[in-house]
MARNUSE-587014 format. One record per residue: residue number from 0; residue in one letter; z, y, x of N, C-alpha, C, O in turn. Coordinates in Angstrom, 1 decimal. Example, Ala and Ser with C-alpha at 12.3 -4.5 7.8 and 13.67 -1.06 7.14 Angstrom:
+------+------+--------+--------+--------+--------+--------+--------+--------+--------+--------+--------+--------+--------+
| resi | resn |   n.zz |   n.yy |   n.xx |  ca.zz |  ca.yy |  ca.xx |   c.zz |   c.yy |   c.xx |   o.zz |   o.yy |   o.xx |
+------+------+--------+--------+--------+--------+--------+--------+--------+--------+--------+--------+--------+--------+
|    0 |    A |    7.8 |   -5.7 |   13.2 |    7.8 |   -4.5 |   12.3 |    7.8 |   -3.3 |   13.2 |    8.5 |   -3.3 |   14.2 |
|    1 |    S |    7.1 |   -2.2 |   12.8 |    7.1 |   -1.1 |   13.7 |    7.9 |    0.0 |   12.9 |    8.0 |    1.1 |   13.4 |
+------+------+--------+--------+--------+--------+--------+--------+--------+--------+--------+--------+--------+--------+
//
This chain:
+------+------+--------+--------+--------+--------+--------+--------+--------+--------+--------+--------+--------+--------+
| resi | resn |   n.zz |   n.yy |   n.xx |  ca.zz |  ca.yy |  ca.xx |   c.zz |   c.yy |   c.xx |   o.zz |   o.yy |   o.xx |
+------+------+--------+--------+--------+--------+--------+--------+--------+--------+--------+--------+--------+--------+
|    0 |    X |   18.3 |   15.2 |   -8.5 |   17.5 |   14.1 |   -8.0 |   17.5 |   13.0 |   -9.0 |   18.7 |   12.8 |   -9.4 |
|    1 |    X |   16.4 |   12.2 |   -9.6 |   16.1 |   11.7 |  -10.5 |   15.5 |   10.3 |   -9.8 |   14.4 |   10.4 |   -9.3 |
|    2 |    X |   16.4 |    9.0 |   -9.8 |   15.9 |    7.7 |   -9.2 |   15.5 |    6.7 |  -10.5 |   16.0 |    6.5 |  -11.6 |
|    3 |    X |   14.4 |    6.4 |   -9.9 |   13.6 |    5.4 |  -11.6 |   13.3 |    4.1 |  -11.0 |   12.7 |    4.0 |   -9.9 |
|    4 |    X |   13.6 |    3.1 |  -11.5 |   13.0 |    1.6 |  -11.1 |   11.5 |    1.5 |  -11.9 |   11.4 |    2.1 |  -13.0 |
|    5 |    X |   10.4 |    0.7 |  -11.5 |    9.2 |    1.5 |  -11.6 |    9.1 |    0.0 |  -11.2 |    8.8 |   -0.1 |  -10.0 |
|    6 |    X |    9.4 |   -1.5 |  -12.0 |    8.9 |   -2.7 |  -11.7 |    7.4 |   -3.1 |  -11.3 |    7.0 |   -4.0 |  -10.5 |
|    7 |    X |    6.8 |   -2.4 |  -11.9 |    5.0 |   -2.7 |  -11.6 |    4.3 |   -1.9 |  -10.4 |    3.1 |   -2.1 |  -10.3 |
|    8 |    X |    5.3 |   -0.9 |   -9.2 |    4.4 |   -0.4 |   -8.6 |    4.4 |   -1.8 |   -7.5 |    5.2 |   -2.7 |   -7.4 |
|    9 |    X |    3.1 |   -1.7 |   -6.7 |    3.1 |   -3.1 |   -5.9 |    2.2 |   -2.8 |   -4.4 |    2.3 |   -3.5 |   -3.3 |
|   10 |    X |    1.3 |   -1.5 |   -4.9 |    0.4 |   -1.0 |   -4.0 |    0.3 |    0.7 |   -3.3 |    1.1 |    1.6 |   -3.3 |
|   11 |    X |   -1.1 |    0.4 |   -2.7 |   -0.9 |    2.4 |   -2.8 |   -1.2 |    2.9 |   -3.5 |   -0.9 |    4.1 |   -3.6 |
|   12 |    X |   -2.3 |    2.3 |   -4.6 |   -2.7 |    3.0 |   -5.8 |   -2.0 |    3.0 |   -6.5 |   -2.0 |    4.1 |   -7.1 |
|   13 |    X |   -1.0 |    2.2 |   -6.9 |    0.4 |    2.9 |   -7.7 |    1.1 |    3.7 |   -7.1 |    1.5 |    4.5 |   -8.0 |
|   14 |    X |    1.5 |    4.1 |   -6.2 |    2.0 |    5.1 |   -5.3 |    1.1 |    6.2 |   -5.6 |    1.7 |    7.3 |   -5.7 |
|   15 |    X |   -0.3 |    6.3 |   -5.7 |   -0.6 |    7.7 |   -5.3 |   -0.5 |    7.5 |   -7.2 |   -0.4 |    8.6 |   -7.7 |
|   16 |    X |   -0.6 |    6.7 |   -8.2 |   -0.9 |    6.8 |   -9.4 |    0.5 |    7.5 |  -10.1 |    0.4 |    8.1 |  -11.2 |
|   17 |    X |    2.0 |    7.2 |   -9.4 |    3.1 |    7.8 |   -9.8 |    3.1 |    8.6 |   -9.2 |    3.2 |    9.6 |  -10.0 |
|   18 |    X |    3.1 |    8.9 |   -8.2 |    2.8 |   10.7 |   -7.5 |    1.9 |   11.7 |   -7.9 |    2.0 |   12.9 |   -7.7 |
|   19 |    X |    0.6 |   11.1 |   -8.6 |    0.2 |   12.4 |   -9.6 |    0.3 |   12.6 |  -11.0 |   -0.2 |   13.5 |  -11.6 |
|   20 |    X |    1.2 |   11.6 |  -11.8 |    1.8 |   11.4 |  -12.9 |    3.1 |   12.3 |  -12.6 |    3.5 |   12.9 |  -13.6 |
|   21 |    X |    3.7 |   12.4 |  -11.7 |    5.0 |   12.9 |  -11.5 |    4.6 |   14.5 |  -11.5 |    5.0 |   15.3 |  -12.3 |
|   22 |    X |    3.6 |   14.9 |  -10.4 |    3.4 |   16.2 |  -10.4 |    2.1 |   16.9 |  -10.9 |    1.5 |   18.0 |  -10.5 |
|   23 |    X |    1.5 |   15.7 |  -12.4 |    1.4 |   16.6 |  -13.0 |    2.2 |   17.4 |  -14.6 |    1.9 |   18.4 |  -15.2 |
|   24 |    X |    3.1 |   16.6 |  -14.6 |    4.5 |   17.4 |  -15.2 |    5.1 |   18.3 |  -14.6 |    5.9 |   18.9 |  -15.2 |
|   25 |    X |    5.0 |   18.6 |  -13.2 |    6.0 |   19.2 |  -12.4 |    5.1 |   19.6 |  -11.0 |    5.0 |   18.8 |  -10.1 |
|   26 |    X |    4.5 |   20.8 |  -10.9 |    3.5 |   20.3 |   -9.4 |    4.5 |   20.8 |   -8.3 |    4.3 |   20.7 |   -7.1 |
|   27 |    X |    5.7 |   21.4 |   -8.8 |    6.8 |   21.5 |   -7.4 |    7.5 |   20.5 |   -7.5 |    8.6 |   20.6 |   -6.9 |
|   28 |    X |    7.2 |   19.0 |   -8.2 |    8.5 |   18.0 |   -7.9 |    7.8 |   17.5 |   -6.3 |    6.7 |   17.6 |   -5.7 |
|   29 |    X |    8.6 |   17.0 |   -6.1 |    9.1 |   16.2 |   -4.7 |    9.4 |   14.9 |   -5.1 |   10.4 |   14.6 |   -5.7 |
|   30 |    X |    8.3 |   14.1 |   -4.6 |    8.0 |   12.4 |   -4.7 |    8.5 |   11.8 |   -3.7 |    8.3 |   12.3 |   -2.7 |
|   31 |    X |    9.4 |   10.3 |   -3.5 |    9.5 |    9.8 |   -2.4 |    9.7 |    8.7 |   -3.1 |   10.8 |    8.5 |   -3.5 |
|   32 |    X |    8.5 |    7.6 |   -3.4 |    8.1 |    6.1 |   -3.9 |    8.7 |    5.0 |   -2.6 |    8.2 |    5.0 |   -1.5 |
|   33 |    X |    9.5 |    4.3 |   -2.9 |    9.5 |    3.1 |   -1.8 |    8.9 |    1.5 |   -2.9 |    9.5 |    0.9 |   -3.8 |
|   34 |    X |    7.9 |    1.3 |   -2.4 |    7.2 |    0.2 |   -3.2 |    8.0 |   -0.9 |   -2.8 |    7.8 |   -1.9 |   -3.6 |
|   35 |    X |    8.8 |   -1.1 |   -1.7 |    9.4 |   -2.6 |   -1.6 |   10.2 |   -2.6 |   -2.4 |   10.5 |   -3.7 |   -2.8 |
|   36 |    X |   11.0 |   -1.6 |   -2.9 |   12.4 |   -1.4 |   -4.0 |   11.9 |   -1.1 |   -5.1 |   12.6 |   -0.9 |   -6.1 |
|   37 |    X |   10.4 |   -1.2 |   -5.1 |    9.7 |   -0.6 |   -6.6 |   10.4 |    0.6 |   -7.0 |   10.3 |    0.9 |   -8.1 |
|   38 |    X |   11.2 |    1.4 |   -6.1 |   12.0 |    3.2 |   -7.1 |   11.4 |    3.9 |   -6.6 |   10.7 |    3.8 |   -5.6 |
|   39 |    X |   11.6 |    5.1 |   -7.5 |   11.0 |    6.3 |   -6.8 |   12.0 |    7.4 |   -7.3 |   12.5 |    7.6 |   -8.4 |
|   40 |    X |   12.2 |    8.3 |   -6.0 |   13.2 |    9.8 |   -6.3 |   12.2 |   10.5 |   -6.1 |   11.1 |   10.5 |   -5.5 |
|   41 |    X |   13.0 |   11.4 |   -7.3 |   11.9 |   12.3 |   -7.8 |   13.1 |   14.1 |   -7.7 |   14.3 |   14.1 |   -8.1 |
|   42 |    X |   12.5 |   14.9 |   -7.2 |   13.1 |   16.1 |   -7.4 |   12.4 |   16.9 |   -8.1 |   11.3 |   17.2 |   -7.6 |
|   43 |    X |   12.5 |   17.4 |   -9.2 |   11.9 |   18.1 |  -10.3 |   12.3 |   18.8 |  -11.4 |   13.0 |   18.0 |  -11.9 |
|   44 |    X |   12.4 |   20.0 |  -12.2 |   12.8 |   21.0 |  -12.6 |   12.5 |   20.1 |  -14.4 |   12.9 |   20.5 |  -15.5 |
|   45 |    X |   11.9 |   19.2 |  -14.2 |   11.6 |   18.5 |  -15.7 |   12.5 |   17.5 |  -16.2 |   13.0 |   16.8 |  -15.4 |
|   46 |    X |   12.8 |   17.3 |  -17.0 |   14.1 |   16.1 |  -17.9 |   13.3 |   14.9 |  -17.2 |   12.1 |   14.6 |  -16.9 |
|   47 |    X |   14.4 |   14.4 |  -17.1 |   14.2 |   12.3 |  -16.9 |   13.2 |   11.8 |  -17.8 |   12.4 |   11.0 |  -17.3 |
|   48 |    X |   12.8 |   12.2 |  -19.8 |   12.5 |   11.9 |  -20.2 |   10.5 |   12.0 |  -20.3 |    9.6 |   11.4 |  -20.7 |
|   49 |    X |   10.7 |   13.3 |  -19.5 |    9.2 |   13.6 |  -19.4 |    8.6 |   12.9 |  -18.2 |    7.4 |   12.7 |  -18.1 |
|   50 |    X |   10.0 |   12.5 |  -17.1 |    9.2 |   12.0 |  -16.0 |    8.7 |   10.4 |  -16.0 |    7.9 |    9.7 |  -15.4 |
|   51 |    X |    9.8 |    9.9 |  -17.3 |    9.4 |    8.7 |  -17.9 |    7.9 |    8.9 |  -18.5 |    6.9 |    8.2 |  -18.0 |
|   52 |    X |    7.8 |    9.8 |  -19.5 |    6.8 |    9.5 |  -20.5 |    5.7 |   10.0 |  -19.6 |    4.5 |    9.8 |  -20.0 |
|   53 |    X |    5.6 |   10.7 |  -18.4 |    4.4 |   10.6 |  -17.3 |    4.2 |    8.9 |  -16.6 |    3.2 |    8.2 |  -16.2 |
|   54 |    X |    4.8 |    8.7 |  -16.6 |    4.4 |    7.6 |  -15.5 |    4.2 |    6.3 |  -16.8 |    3.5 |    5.3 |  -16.7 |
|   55 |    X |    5.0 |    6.9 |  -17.8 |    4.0 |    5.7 |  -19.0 |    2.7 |    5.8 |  -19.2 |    2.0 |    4.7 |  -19.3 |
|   56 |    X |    2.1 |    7.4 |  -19.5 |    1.1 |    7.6 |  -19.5 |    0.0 |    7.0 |  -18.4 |   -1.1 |    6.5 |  -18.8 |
|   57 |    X |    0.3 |    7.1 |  -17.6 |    0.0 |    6.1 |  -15.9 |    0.3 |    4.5 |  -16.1 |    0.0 |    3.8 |  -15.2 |
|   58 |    X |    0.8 |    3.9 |  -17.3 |    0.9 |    2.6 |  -17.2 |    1.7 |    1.8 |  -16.4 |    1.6 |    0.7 |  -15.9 |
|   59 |    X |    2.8 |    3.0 |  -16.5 |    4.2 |    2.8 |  -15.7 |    5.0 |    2.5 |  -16.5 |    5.2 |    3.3 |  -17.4 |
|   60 |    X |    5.8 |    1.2 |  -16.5 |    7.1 |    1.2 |  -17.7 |    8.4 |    1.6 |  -16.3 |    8.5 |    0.8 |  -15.4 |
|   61 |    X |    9.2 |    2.9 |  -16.5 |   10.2 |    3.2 |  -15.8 |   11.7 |    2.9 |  -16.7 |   11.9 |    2.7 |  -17.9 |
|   62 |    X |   12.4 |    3.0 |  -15.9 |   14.3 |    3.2 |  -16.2 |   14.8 |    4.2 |  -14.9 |   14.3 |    4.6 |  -13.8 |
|   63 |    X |   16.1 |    4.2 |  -15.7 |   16.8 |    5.2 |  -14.6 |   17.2 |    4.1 |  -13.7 |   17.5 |    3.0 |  -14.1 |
|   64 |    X |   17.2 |    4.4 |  -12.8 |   18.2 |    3.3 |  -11.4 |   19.3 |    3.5 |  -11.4 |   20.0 |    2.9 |  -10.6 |
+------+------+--------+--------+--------+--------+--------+--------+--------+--------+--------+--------+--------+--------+
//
C-alpha cells in the first residue's frame, strides 16, 4: 500500500483526475482519495515512482506520506 500527500486535490475532479492517472499505470490498482487530508492510498503492482510521475502527468505534484 502506497500513501501520497497530493496538496492540490480540492474537488471531485481531482479525485476522478488522480483515480484515472493512478489506473492508467495500473488498471488493477485500488484507489482510496480522501480530499479533506489531500492523500490518497493507492494499492498497485507499480513503483511509488510511476505512481508519482502519473499524477504529475495529471498536474499533480505528489510525496510519499
Amino acid at each position: 500500500m502506497t500513501k501520497l500527500n497530493v496538496p492540490d486535490m480540492s474537488c471531485g475532479h481531482c479525485k476522478a483526475a488522480v483515480e484515472k492517472a493512478v489506473t492508467s499505470v495500473d488498471a488493477t490498482a485500488t484507489v482510496a482519495v480522501d480530499l479533506e487530508a489531500r492523500t490518497v492510498e493507492i494499492s498497485a503492482t507499480v513503483s511509488d515512482a510511476a505512481l508519482i510521475d502519473a499524477l504529475k502527468s495529471e498536474g499533480y505534484e505528489s510525496s510519499a506520506a
